[in-house]
gemmi code that builds the backbone of each chain (N, CA, C; Angstrom):
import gemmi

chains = {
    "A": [
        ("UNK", (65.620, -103.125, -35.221), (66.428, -103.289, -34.003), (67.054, -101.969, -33.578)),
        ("UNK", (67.407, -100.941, -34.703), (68.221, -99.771, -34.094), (67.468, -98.770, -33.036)),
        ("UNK", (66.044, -98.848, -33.261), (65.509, -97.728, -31.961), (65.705, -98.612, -30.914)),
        ("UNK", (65.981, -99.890, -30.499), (66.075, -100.571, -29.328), (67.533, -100.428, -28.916)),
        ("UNK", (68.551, -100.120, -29.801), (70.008, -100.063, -29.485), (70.803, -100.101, -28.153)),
        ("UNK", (70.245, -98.989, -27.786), (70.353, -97.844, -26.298), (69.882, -99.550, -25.175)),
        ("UNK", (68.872, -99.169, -25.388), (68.026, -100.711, -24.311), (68.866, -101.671, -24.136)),
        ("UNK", (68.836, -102.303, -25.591), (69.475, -103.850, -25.255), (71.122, -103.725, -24.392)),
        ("UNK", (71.997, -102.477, -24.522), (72.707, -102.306, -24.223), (72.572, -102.426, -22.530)),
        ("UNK", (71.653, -101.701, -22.060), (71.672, -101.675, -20.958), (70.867, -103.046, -20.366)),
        ("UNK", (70.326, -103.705, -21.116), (69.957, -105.121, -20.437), (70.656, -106.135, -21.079)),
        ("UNK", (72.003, -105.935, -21.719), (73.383, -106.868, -21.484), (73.726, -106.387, -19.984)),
        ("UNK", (73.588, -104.913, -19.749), (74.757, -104.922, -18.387), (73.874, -105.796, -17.526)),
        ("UNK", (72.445, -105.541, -17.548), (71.835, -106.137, -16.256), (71.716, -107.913, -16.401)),
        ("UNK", (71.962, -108.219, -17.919), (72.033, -109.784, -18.060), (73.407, -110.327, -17.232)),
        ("UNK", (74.534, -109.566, -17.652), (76.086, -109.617, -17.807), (75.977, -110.057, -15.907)),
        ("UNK", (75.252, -109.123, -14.941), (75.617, -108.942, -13.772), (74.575, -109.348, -13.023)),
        ("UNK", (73.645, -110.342, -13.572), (72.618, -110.885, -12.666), (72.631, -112.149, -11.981)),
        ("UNK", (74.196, -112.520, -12.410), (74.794, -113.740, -11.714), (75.159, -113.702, -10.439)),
        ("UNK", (75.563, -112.534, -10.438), (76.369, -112.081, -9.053), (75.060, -111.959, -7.795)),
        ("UNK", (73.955, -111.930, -8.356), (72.672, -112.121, -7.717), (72.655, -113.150, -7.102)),
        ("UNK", (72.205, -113.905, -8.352), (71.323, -115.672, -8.131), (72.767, -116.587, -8.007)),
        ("UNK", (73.496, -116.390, -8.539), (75.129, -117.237, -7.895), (76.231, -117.185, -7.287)),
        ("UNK", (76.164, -115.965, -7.107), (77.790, -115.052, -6.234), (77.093, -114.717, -4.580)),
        ("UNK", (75.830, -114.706, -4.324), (75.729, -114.470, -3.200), (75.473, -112.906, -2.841)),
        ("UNK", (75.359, -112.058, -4.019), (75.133, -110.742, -3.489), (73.951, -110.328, -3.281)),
        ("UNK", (73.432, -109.384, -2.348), (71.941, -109.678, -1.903), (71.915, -107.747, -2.202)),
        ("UNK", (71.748, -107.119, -3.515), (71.610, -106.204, -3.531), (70.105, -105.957, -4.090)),
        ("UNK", (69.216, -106.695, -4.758), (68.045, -107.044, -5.383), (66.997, -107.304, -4.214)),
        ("UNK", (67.544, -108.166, -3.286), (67.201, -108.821, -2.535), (67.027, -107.471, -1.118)),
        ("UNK", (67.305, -106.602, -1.116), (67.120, -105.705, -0.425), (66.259, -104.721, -0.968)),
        ("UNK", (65.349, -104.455, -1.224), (64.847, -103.844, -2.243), (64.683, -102.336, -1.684)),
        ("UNK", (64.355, -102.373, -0.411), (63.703, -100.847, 0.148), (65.604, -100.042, 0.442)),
        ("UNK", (66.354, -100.570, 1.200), (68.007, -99.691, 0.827), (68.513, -100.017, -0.703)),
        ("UNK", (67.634, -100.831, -1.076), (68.349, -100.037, -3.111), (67.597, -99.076, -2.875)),
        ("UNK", (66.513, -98.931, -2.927), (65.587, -97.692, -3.697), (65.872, -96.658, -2.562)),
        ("UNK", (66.504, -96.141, -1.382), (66.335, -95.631, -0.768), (68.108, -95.095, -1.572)),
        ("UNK", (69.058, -95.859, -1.885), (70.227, -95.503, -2.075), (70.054, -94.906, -3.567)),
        ("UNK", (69.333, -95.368, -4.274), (69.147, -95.046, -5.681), (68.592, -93.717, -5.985)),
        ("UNK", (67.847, -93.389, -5.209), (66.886, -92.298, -5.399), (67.391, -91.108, -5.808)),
        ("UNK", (68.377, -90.490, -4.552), (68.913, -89.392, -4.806), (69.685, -89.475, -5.754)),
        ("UNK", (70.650, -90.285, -6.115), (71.420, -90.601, -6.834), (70.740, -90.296, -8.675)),
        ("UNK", (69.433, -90.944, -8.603), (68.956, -90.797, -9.817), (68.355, -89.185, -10.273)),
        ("UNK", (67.553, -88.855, -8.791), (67.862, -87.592, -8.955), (68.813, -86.369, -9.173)),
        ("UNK", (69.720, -86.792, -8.532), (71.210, -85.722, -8.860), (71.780, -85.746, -10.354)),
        ("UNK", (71.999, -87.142, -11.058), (72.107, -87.522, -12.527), (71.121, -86.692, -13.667)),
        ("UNK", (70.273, -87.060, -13.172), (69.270, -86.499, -14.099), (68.969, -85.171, -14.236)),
        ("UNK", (69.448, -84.528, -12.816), (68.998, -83.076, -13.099), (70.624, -82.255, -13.776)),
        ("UNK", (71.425, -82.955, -13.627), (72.957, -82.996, -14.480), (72.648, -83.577, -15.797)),
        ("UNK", (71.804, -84.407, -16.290), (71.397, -84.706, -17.489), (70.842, -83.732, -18.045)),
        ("UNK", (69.986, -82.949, -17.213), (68.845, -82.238, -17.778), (69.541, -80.750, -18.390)),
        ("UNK", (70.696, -80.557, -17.157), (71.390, -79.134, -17.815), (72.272, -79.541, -18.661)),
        ("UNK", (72.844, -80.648, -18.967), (73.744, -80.635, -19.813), (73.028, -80.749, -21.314)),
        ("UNK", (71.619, -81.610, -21.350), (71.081, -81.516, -22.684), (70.877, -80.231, -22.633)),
        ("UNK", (70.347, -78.942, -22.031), (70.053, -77.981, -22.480), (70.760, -77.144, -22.808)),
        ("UNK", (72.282, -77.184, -22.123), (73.411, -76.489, -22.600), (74.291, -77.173, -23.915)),
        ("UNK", (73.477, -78.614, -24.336), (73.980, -78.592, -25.100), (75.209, -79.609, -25.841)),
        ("UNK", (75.891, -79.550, -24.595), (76.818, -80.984, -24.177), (76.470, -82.083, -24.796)),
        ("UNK", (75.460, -82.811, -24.881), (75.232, -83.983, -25.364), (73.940, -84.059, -25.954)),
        ("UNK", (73.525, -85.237, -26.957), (72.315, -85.564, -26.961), (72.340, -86.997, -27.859)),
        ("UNK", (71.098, -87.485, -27.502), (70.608, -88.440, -27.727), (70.445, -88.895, -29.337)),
        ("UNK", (70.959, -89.895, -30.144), (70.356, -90.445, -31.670), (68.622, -90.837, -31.435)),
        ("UNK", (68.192, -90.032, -32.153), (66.963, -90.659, -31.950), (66.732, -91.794, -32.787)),
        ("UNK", (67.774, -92.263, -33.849), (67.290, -93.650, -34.233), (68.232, -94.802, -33.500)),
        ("UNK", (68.582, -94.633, -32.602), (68.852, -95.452, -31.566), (68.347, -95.413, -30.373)),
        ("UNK", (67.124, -95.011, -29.931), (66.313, -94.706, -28.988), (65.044, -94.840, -29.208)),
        ("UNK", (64.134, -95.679, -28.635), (62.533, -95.893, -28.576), (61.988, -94.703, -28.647)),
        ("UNK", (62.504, -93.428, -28.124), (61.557, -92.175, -28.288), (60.466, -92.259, -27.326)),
        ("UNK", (60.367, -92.907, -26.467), (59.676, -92.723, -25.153), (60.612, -92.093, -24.005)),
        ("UNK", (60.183, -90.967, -23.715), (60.800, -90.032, -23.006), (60.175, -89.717, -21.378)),
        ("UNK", (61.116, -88.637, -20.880), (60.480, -88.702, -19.042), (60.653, -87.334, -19.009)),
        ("UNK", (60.029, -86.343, -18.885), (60.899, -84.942, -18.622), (61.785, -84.567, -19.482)),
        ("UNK", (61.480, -84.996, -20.989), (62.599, -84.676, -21.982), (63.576, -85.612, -22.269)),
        ("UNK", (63.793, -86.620, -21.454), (64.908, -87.561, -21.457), (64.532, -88.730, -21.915)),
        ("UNK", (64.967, -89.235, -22.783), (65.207, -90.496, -23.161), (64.606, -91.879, -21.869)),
        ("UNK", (63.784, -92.469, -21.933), (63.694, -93.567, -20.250), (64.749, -94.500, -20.552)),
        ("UNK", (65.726, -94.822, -21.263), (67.050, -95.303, -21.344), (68.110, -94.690, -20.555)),
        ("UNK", (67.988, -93.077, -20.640), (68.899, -92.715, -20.084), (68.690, -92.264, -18.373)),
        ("UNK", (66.992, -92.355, -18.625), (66.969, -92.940, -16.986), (67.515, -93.662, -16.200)),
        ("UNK", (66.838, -95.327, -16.860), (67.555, -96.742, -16.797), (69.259, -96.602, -16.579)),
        ("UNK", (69.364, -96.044, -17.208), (71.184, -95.781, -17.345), (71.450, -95.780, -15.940)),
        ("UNK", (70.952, -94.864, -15.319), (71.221, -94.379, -14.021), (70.864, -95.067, -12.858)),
        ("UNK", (70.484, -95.961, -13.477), (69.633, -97.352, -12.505), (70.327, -98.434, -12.392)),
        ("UNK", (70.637, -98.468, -13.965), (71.409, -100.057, -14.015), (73.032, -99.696, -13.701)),
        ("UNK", (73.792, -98.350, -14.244), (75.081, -98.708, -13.875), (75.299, -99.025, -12.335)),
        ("UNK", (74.807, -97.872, -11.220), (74.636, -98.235, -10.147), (74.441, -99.569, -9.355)),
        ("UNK", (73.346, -100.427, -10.209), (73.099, -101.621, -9.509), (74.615, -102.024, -9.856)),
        ("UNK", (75.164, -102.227, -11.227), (75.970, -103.322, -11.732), (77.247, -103.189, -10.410)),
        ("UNK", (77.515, -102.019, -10.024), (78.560, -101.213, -9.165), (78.515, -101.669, -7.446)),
        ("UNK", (77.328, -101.953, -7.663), (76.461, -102.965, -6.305), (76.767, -104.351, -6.572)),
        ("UNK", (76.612, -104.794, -7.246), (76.642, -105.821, -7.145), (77.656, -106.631, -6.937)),
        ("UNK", (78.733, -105.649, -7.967), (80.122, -106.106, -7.693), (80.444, -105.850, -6.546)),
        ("UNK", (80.450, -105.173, -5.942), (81.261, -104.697, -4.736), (80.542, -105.603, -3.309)),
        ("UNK", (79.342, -105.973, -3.504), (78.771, -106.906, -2.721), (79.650, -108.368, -3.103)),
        ("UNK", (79.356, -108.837, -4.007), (80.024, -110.068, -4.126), (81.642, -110.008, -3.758)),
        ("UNK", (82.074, -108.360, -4.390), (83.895, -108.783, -3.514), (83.709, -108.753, -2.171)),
        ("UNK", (82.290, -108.140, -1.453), (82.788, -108.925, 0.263), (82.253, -110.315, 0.661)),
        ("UNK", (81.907, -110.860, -0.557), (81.409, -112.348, -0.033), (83.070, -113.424, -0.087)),
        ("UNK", (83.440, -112.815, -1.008), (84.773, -113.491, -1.112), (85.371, -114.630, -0.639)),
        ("UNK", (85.563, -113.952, 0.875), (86.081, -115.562, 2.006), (85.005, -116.419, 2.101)),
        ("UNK", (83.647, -115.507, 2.183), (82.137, -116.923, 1.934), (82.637, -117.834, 0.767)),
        ("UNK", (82.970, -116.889, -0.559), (82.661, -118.161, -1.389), (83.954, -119.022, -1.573)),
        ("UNK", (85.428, -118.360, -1.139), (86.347, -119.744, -0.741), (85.979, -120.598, 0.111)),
        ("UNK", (85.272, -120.180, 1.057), (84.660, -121.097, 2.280), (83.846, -122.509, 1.388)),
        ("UNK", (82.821, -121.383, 0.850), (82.044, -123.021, 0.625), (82.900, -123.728, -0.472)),
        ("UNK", (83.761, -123.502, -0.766), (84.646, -124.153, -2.240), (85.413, -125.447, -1.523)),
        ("UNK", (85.726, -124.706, -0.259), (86.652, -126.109, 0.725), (85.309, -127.005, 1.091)),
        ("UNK", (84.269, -127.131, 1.216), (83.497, -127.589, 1.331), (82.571, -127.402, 2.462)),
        ("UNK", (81.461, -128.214, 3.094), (80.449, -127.528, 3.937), (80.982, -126.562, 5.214)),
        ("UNK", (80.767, -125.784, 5.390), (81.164, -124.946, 6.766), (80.361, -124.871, 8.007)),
        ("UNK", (80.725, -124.933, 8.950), (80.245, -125.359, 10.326), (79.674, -124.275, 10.937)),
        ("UNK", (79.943, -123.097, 10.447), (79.658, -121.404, 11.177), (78.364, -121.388, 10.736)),
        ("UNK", (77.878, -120.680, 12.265), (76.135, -120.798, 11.632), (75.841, -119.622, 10.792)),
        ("UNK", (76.515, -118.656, 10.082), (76.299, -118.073, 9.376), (75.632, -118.497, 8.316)),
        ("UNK", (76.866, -120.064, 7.905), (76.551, -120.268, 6.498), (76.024, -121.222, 6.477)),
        ("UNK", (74.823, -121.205, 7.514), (74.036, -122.425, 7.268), (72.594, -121.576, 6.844)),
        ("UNK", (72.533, -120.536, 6.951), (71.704, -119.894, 6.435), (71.328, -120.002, 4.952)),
        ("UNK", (70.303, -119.752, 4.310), (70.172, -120.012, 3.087), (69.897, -118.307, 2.607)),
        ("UNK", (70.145, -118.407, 1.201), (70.275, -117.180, 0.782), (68.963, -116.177, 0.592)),
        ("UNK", (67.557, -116.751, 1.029), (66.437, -116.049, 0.564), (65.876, -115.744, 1.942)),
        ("UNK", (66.816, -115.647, 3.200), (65.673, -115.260, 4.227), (65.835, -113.735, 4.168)),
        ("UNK", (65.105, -113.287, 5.555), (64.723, -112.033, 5.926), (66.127, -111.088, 5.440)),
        ("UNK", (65.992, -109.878, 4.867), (67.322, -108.820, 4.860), (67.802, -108.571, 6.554)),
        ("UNK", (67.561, -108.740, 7.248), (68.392, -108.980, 8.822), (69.412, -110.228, 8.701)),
        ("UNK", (68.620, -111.235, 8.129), (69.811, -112.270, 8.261), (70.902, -111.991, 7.631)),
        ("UNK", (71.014, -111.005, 6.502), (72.345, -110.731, 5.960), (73.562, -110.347, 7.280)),
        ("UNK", (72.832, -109.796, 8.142), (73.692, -108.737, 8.880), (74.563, -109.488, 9.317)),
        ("UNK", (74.373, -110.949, 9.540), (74.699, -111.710, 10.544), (76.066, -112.475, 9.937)),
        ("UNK", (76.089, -112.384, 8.872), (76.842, -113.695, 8.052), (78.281, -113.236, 8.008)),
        ("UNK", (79.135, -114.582, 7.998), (80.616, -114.335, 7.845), (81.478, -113.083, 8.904)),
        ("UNK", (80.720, -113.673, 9.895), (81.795, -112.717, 11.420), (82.052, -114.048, 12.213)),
    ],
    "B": [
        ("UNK", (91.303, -76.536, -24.392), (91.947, -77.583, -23.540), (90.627, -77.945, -22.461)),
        ("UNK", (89.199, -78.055, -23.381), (88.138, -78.337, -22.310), (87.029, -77.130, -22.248)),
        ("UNK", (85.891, -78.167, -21.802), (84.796, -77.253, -22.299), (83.946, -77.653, -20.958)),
        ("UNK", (82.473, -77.035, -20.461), (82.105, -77.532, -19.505), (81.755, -78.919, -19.390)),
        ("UNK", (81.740, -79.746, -19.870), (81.286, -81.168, -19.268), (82.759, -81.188, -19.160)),
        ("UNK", (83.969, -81.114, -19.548), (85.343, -81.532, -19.052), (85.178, -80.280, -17.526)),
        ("UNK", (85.108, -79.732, -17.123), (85.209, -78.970, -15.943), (83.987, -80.085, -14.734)),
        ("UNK", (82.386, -80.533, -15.455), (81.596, -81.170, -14.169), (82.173, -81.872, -14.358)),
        ("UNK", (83.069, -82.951, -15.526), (83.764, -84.167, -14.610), (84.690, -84.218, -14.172)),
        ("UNK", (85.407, -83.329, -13.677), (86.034, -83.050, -12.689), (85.444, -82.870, -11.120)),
        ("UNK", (84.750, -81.610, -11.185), (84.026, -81.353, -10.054), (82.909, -82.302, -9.234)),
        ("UNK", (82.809, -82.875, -10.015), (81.554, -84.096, -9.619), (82.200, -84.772, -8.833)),
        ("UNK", (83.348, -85.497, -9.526), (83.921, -86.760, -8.394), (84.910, -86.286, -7.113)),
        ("UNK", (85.392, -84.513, -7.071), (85.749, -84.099, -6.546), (84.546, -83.680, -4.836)),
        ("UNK", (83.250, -83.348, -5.530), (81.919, -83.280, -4.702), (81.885, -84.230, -4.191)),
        ("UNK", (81.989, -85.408, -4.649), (81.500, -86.724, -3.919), (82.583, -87.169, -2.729)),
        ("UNK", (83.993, -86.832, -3.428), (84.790, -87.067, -2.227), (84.427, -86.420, -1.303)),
        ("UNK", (84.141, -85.339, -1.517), (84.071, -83.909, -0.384), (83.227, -84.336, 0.273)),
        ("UNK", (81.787, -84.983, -0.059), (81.180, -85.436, 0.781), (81.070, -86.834, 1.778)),
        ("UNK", (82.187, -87.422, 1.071), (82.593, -88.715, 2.127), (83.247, -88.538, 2.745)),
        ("UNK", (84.168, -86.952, 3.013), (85.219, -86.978, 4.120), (84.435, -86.021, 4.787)),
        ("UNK", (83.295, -85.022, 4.624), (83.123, -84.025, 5.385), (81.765, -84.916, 6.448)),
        ("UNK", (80.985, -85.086, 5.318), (79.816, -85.647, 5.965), (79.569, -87.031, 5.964)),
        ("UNK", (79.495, -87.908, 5.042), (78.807, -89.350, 5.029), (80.061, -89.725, 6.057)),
        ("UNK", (81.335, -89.939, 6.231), (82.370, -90.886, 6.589), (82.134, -92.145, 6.803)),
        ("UNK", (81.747, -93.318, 5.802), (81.869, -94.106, 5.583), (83.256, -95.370, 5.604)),
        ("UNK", (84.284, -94.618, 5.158), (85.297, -95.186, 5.373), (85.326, -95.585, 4.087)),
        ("UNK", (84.325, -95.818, 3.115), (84.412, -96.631, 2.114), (85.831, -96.406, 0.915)),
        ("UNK", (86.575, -94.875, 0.427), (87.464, -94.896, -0.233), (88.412, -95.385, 0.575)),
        ("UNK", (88.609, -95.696, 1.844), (90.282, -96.539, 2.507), (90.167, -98.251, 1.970)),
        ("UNK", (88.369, -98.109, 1.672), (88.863, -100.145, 1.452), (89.478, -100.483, 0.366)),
        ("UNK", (90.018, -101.486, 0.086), (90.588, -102.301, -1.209), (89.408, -102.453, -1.958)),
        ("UNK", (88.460, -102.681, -1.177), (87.546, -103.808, -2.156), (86.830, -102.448, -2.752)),
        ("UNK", (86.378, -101.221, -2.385), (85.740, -100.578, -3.291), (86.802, -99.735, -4.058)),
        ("UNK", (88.311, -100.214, -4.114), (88.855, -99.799, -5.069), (88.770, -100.721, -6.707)),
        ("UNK", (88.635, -101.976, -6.103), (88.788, -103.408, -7.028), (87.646, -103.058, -7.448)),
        ("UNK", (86.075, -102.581, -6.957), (85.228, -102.493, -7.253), (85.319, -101.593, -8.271)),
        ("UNK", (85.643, -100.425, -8.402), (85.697, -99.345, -9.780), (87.351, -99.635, -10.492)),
        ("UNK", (88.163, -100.595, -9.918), (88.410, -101.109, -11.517), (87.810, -102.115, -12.336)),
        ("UNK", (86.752, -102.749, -11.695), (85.961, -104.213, -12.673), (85.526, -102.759, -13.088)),
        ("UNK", (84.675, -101.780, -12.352), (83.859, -101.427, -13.488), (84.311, -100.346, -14.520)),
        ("UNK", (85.497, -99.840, -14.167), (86.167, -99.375, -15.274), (86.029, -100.174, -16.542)),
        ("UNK", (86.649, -100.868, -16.286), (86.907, -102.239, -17.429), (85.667, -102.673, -17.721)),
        ("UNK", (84.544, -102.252, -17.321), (83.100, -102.808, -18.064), (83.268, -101.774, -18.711)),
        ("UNK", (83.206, -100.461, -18.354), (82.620, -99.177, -19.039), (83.193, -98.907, -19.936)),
        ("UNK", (84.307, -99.816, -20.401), (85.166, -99.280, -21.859), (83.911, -99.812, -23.016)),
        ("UNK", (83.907, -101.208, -22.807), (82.887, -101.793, -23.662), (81.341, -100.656, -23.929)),
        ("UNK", (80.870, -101.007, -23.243), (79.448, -100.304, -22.615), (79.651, -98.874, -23.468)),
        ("UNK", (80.750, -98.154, -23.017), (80.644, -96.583, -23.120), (80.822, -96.643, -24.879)),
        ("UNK", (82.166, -97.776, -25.351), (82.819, -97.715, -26.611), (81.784, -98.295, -27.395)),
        ("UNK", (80.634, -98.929, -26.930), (79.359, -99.007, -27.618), (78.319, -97.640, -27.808)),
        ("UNK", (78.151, -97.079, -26.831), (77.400, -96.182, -27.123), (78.046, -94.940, -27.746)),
        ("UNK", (79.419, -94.673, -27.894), (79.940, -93.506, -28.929), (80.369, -94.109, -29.644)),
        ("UNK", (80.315, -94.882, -30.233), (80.940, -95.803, -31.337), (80.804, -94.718, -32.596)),
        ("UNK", (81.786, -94.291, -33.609), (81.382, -93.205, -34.676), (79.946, -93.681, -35.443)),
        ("UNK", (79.855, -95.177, -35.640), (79.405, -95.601, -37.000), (78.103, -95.668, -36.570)),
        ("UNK", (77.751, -95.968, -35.553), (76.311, -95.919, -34.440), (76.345, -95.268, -33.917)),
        ("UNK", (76.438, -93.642, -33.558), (76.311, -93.152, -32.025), (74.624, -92.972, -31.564)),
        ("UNK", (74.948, -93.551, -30.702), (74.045, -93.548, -29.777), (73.935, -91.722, -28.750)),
        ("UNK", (75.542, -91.644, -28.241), (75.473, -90.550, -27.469), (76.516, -89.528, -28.062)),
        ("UNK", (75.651, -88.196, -28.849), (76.716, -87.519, -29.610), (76.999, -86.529, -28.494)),
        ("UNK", (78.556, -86.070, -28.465), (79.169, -84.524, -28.013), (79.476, -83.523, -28.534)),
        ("UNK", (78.980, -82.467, -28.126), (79.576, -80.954, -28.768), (80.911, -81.452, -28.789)),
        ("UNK", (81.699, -81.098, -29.188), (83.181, -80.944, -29.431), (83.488, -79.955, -28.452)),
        ("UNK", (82.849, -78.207, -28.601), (82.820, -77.276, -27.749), (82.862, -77.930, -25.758)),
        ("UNK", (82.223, -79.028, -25.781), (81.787, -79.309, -24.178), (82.774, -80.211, -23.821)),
        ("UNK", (83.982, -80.645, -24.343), (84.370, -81.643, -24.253), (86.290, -80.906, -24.375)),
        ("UNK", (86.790, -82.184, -23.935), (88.743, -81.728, -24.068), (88.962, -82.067, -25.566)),
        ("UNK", (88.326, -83.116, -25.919), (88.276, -83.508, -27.374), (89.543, -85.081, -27.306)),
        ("UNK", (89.680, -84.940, -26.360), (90.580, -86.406, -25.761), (89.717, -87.472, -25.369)),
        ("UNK", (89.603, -88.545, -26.319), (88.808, -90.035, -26.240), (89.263, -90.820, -26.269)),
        ("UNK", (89.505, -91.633, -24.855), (90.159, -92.555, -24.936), (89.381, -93.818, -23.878)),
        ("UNK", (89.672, -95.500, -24.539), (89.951, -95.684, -25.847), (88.870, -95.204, -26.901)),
        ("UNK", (89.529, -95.734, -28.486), (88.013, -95.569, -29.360), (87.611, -94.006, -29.516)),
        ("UNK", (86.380, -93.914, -28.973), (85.748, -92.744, -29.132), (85.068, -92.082, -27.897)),
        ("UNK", (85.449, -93.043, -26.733), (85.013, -92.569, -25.467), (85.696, -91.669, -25.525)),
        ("UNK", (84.445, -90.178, -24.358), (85.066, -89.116, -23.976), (85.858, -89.000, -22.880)),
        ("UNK", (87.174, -88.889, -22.192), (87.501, -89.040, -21.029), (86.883, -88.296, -20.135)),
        ("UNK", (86.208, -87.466, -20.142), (85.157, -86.583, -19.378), (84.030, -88.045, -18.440)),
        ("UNK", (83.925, -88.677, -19.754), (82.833, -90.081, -19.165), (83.286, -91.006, -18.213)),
        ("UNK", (84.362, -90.779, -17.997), (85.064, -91.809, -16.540), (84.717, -90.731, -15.025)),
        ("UNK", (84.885, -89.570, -15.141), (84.595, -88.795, -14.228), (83.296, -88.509, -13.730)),
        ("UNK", (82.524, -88.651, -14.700), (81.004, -88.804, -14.381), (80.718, -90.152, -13.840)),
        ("UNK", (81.423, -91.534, -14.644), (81.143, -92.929, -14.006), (81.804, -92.669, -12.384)),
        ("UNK", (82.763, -92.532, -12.116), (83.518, -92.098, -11.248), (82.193, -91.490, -9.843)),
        ("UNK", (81.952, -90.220, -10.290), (80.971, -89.748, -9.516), (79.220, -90.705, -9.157)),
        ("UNK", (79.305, -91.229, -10.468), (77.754, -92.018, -10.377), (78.016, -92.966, -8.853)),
        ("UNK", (79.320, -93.918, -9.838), (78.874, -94.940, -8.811), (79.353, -94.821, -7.211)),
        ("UNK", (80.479, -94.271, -7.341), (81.262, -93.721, -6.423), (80.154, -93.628, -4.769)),
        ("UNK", (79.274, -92.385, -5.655), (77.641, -92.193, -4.799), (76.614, -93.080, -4.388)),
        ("UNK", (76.900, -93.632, -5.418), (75.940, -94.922, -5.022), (75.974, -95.628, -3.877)),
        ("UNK", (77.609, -96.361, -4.317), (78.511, -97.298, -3.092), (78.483, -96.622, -1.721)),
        ("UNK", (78.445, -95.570, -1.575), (78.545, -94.477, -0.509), (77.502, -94.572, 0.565)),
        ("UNK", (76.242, -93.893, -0.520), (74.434, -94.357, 0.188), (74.843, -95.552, 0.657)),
        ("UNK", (74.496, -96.418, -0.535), (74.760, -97.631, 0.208), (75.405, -98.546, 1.249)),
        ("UNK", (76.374, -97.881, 1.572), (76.836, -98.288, 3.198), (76.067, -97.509, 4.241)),
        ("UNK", (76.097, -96.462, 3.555), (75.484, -95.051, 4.638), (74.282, -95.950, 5.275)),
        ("UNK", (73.433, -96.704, 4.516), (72.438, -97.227, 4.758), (72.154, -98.493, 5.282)),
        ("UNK", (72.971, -98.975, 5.462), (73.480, -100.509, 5.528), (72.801, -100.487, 7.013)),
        ("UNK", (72.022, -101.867, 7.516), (71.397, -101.860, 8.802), (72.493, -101.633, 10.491)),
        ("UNK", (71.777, -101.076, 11.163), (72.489, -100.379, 12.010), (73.608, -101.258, 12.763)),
        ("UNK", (72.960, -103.037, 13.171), (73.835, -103.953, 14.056), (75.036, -103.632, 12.916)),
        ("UNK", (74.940, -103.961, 11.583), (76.313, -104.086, 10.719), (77.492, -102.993, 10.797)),
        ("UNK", (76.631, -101.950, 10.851), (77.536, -100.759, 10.595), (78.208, -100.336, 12.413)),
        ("UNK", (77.700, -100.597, 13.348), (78.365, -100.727, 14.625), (79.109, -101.394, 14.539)),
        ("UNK", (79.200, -103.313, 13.537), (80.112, -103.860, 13.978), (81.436, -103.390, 13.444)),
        ("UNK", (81.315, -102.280, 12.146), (82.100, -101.743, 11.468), (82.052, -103.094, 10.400)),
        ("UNK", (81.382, -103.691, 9.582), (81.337, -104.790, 8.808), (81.045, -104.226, 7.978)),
        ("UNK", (80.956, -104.946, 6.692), (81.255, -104.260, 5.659), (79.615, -104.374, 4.620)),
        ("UNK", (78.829, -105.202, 5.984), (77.466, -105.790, 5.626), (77.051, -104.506, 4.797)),
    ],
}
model = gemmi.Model(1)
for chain_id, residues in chains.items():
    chain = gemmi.Chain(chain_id)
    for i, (resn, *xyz) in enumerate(residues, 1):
        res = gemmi.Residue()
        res.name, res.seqid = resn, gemmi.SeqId(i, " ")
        for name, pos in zip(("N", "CA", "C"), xyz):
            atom = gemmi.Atom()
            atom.name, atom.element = name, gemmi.Element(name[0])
            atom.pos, atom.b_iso = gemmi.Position(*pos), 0.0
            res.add_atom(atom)
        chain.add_residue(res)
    model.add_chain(chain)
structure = gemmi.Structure()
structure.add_model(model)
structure.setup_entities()
């Protein structure tokens, strides 16, 4: 189990926060082309800050807590890293603007045609909801 | 009193502001909710982080030299909030930046 260490860690966060998906109403998964369009640079800027800091030295990796499958020198955990904290940071912050949605449906059915929408249509229909 | 990774986590989350007031203007540091948002995830990252420097397992070792040598709690480096700080900070940022155009006219938070 210890070369998986690193991993399982990071797929508790993505277990921990995949509710906020499929039950909180956050549609950050569900957008797939502005994740990857928001993620990108982001993973790029990390990593190339990963990359000087392993070489200067700053940090490094247990390799018996790491699969040892690597990307450019790096760990693909500590890729992932840079993938999953981001989403988890999404996700939350999506679900705190669903908020008044989900007191809404708690009082029971709501009349606004927002929320008669169901949660798997087109990423446009998001735009529309809870105004 | 600090070594360079205590100096980029500083400068990092200092960059990112710089770039939400000069260029992105999002608005996003005036809301509540993406303040509430990086304290849930503060409060994840104690766990998360206090797992991966844990002494007895580390997963992620530090020079001593690169660091203030101040870990708090546990064995987290406080340097590692400034980097979380900057990660997601950026993220949340794009991510409005990008948000479809009707939403972001209505000023919504879509």
């Amino acid at each position: 189990m210890d070369p998986l260490r690193y991993l399982l860690i990071l797929l508790a966060c993505l277990a921990v926060t995949l509710p906020l998906e499929l039950l909180l109403g956050a549609r950050v998964y569900r957008r797939p082309r502005r994740l990857l369009a928001a993620l990108a640079p982001v993973v790029a800027l990390f990593v190339l800050w990963d990359l000087a800091a392993v070489a200067r030295g700053h940090w490094w990796f247990d390799p018996r807590y790491t699969t040892g499958v690597r990307l450019l020198g790096l760990p693909v955990e500590e890729w992932l890293f840079f993938v999953v904290v981001p989403l988890c940071a999404l996700l939350t912050y999506e679900v705190l603007g669903r908020t008044r949605h989900l007191l809404r449906l708690g009082r029971g059915p709501s009349t606004t045609e927002s929320d008669k929408k169901g949660p798997f249509l087109s990423p446009q229909a998001g735009g529309g909801r809870g105004r | 009193m600090g070594g360079e990774y205590t100096v980029a986590a500083i400068a990092a989350p200092l960059a990112v502001v710089a770039l939400e007031l000069w260029v992105l203007r999002t608005g996003l540091l005036r809301s509540a909710r993406y303040w509430l948002t990086m304290a849930i995830a503060f409060a994840f990252q104690v766990p998360v982080d206090g797992w991966l420097t844990r002494p007895d397992a580390t997963v992620v070792h530090y020079d001593d030299a690169a660091i203030s040598g101040l870990r708090v709690p546990w064995h987290i480096p406080v340097e590692d909030y400034g980097f979380g700080f900057a990660l997601m900070t950026l993220t949340l940022l794009l991510w409005l930046k990008l948000r479809p155009a009707r939403a972001a006219e209505r000023g919504a938070d879509d």
